[in-house]
C-alpha positions as MATLAB code, in Angstrom:
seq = 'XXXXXXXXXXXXXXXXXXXXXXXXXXXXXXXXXXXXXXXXXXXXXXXXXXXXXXXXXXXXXXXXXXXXXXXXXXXXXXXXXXXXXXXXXXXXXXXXXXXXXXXXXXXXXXXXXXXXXXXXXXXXXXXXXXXXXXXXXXXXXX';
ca = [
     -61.420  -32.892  -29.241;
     -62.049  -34.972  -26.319;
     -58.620  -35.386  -25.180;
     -58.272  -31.859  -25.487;
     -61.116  -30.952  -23.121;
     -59.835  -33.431  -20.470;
     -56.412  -32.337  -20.767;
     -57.845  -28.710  -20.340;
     -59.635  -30.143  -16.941;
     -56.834  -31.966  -15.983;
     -54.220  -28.811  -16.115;
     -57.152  -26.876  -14.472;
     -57.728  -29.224  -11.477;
     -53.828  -29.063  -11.271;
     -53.251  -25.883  -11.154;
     -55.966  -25.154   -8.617;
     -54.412  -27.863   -6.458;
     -50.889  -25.846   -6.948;
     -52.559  -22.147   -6.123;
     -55.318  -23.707   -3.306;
     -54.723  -22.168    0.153;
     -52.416  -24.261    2.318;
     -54.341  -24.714    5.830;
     -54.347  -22.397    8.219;
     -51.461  -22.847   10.768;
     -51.707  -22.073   14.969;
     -50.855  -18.231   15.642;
     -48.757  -17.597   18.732;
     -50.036  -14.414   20.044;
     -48.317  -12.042   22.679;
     -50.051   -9.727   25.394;
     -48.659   -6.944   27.424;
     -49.438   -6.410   30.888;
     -47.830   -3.669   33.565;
     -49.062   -5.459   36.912;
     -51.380   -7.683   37.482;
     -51.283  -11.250   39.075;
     -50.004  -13.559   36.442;
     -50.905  -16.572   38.705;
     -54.645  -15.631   37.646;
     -54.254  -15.417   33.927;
     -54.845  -12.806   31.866;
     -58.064  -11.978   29.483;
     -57.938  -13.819   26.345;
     -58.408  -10.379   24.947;
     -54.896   -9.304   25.424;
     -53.249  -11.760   23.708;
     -53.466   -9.953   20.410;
     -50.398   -8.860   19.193;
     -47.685  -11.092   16.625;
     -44.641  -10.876   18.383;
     -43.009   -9.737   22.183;
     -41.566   -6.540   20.160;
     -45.227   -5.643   19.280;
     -46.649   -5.919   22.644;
     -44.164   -4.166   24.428;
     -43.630   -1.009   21.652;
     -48.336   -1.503   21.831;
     -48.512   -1.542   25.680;
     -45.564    0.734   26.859;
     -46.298    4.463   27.336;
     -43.082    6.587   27.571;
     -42.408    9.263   30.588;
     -42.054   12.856   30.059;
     -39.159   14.277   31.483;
     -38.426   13.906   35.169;
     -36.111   14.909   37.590;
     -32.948   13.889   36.229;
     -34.128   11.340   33.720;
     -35.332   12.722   30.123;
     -35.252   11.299   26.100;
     -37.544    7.603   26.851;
     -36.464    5.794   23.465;
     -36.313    2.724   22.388;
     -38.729    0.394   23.594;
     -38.373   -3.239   23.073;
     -38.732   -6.706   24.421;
     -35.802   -8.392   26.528;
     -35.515  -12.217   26.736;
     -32.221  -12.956   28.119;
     -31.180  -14.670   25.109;
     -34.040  -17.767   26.155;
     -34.142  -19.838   22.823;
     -38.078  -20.357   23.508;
     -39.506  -17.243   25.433;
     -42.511  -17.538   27.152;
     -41.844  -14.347   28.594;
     -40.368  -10.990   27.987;
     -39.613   -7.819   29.966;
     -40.191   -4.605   28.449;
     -37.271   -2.149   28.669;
     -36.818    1.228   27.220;
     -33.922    3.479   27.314;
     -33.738    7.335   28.788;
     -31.123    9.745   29.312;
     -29.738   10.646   32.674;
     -29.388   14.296   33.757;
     -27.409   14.317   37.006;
     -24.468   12.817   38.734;
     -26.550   10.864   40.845;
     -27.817    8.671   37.700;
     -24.787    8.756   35.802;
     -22.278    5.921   35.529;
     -19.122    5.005   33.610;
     -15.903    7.220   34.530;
     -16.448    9.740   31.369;
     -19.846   10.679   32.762;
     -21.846   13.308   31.037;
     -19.819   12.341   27.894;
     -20.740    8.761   27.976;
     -22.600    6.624   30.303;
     -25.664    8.853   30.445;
     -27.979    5.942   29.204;
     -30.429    4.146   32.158;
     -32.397    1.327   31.060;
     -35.712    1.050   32.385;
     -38.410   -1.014   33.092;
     -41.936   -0.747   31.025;
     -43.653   -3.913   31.723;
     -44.102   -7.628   30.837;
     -45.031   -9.313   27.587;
     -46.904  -13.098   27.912;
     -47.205  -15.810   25.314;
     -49.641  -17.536   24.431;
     -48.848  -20.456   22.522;
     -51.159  -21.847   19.949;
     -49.681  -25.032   19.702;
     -50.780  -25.406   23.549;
     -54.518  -24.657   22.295;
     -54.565  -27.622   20.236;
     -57.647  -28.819   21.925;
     -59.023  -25.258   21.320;
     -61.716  -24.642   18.326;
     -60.279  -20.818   18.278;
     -57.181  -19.521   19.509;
     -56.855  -16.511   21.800;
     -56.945  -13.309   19.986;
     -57.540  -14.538   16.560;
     -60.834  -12.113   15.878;
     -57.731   -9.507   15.778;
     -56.412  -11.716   12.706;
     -60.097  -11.884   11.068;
];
């Protein structure tokens, strides 16, 4: 009976070890901004969103129609194909209404798209906190 019970403790202490919560890893956390003097810093409190996508798609607020330039779509975060952004602009599409905006030779059939600019997205990288007790934006993640 003995064995039993300390084999019973032993495959319990196991499997809590197995099933215990690994711990907790550094967060990099992304803010938006649309001006501003990035020389300054930004509040802690901005950096609170997962990923550049996030922020931008969070921060940027679309145009209604005007003059020639209608349809905002498709926000999102542009790098420049940087392995490691620190960084991001964000863009968003709209649809051009008039000659004057238009471009490629089949214009209005094609070439009616204008990219635009929404903002900028920051990182903030945890691992550069190390010497942090909390990282920047992590009540968000409470």
């Amino acid at each position: 009976m003995r064995s039993y019970i300390k084999l019973v403790s032993g495959l319990s202490s196991i499997a809590f070890l197995l099933f215990a919560s690994p711990p907790a890893a550094a967060i990099d956390l992304w803010e938006y901004h649309a001006g501003g003097d990035p020389s300054s810093g930004y509040p802690d409190e901005n950096y609170k969103y997962l990923d550049r996508n996030e922020a931008c798609v969070s921060g940027v607020v679309l145009p209604a129609p005007f003059a020639c330039y209608t349809n905002a779509r498709n926000v999102r975060a542009e790098t420049y194909g940087n392995p490691n952004p620190t960084a991001a602009e964000c863009l968003f599409d709209m649809t051009c209404t008039c000659g004057s905006c238009g471009v490629a030779p089949n214009y209005p059939n094609g070439g009616n798209t204008v990219i635009a600019y929404g903002g900028s997205g920051s990182l903030f990288a945890a691992a550069m906190a190390e010497d942090r007790t909390e990282c920047r934006g992590a009540d968000r993640l409470r």
